[in-house]
N, C-alpha and C positions, 0 to 999 in steps of 0.2 A: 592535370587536374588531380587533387587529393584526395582519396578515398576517405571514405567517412572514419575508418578503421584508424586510418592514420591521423585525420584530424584529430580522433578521439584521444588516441596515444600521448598526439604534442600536449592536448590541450590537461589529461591526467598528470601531466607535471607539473601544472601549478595549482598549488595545494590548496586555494581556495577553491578553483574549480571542481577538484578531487571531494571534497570534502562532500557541495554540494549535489556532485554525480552520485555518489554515493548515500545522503539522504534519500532525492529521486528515487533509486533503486531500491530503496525499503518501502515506500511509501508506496509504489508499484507493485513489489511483492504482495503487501498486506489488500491491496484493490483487487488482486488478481487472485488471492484467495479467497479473499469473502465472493466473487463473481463465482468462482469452483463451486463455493458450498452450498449456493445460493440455488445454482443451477442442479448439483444432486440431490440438495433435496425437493426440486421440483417445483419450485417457486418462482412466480415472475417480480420484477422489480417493486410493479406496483404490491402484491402479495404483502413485501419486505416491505415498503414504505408505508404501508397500515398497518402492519402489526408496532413497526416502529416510530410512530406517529411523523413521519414525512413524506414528501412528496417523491414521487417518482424519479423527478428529476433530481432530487439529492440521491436519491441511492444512485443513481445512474453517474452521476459526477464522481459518488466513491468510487466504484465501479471501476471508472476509468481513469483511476489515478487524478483526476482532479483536485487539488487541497483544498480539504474542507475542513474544519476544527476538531479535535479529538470528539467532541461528543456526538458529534454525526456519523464517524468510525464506531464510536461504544454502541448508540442505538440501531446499527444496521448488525454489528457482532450479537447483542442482547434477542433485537428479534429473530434470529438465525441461532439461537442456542449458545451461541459461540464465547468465550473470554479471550478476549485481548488485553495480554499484560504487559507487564516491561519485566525483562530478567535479566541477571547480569548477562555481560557478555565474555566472552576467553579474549584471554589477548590477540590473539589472531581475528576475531573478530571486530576487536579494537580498531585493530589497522586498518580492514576493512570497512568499520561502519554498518554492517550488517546483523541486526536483532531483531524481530521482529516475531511474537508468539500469538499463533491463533489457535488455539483448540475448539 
């Protein structure tokens, strides 16, 4: 039986899967930081989904990595103070596929 570790290894060498893995993995970073800041500054989901005019359950879908459209990312960063941009990335990031800016 193959460890997940390793299935992940095989399946990183084909570069469409890579590419894709590697979206995932931003899209997750930016859910799991708006979840951070959501949570220090003491707010519950619903709190976020009325100041940002949605429902519960949209914040909770960003939240958890679910894709939702960029402007249900910008109204959940907006009512949380937050900007979320795009900025370049380094070449090394390139290769990775990794950018993602939440202030």
């Amino acid at each position: 039986m193959k460890t997940f570790k390793k299935h992940l290894e095989k399946n990183l060498k084909d570069p469409v899967f890579k590419e894709v893995y590697n979206e995932e993995q931003v899209l997750l970073q930016l859910s799991y930081e708006l979840h951070q800041k959501r949570e220090k500054a003491g707010l519950s989901q619903r709190d976020v989904a009325l100041q940002a005019k949605l429902t519960q359950q949209q914040v909770s879908k960003v939240e958890n990595g679910v894709n939702c459209n960029i402007l249900t990312y910008l109204k959940v960063g907006n009512a949380l103070g937050l900007h979320i941009g795009i900025k370049p990335m380094s070449k090394t990031q390139r290769s990775s596929q990794k950018s993602v800016a939440v202030k």
